[in-house]
C-alpha positions as CSV (number, residue, x, y, z in Angstrom):
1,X,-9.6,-5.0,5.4
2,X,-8.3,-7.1,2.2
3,X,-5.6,-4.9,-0.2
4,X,-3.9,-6.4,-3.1
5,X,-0.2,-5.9,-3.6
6,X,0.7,-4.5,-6.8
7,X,1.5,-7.7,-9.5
8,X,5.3,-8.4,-10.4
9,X,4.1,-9.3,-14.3
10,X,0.9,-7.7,-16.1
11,X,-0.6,-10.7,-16.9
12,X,-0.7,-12.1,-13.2
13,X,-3.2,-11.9,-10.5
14,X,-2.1,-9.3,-8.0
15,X,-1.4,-11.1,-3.9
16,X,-3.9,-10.4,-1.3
17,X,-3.0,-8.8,2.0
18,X,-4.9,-8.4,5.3
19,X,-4.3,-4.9,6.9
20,X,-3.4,-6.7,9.6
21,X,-0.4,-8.4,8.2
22,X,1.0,-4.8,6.9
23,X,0.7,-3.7,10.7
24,X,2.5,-7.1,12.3
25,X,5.6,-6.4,9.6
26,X,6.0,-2.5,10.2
27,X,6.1,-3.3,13.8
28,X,8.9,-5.6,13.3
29,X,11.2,-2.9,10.8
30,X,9.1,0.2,11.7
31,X,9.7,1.8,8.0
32,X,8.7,0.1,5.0
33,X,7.3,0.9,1.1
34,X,4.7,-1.0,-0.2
35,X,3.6,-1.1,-3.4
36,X,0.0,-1.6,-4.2
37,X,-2.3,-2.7,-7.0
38,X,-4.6,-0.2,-8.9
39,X,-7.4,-2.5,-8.8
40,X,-7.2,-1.2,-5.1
41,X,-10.1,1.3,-4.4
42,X,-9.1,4.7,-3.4
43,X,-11.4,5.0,-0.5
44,X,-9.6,1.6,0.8
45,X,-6.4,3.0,0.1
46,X,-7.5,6.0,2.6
47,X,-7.9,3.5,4.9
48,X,-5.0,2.1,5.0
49,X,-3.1,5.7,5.3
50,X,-5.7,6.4,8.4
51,X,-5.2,2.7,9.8
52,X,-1.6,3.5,9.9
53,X,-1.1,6.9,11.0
54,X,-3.6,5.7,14.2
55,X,-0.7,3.4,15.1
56,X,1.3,5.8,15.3
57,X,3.2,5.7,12.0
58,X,3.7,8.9,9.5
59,X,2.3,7.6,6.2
60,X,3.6,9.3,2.4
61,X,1.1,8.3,0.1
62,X,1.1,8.5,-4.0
63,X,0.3,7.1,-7.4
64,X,3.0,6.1,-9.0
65,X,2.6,6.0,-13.0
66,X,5.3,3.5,-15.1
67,X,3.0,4.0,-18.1
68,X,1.7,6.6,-20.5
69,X,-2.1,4.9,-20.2
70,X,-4.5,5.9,-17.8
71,X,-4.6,2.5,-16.5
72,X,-0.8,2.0,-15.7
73,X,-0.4,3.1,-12.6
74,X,-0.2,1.4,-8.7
75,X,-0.1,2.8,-5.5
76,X,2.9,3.5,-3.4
77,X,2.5,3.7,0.7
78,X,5.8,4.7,2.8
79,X,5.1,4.0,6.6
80,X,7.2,5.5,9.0
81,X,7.0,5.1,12.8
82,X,8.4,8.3,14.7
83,X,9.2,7.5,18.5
């Protein structure tokens, strides 16, 4: 699965990320917030959060608005691993 991380400036293209990559870094720190793109499909989003909480990890997920337009918004993902 391909996810874009959320862009630094509004005019820039937002970075692609391979779930894959997300998992190798929690399991290095085993907590960490990412901060997704809204060009990011909710169902791949869903995903993500079912990916991770089948690894083990407990997974906050929520939009996060900086903007008063329906369009200003990105996702935020907090990944947790409990042992």
């Amino acid at each position: 699965m391909e996810l874009l991380f959320a862009r630094n400036e509004l005019t820039e293209k937002p970075k692609k990320v391979q779930l894959e990559k997300i998992k190798e870094e929690l399991s290095k720190v085993g907590e960490k917030i990412f901060y997704f793109d809204r060009d990011n499909s909710h169902k791949d989003m869903m995903a993500l959060v079912d990916a991770l909480e089948a690894e083990g990890f407990n997974v906050y997920f929520r939009e996060v608005k900086y903007g008063l337009a329906d369009d200003e918004y990105m996702y935020e993902v907090h990944a947790l691993l409990i042992k």
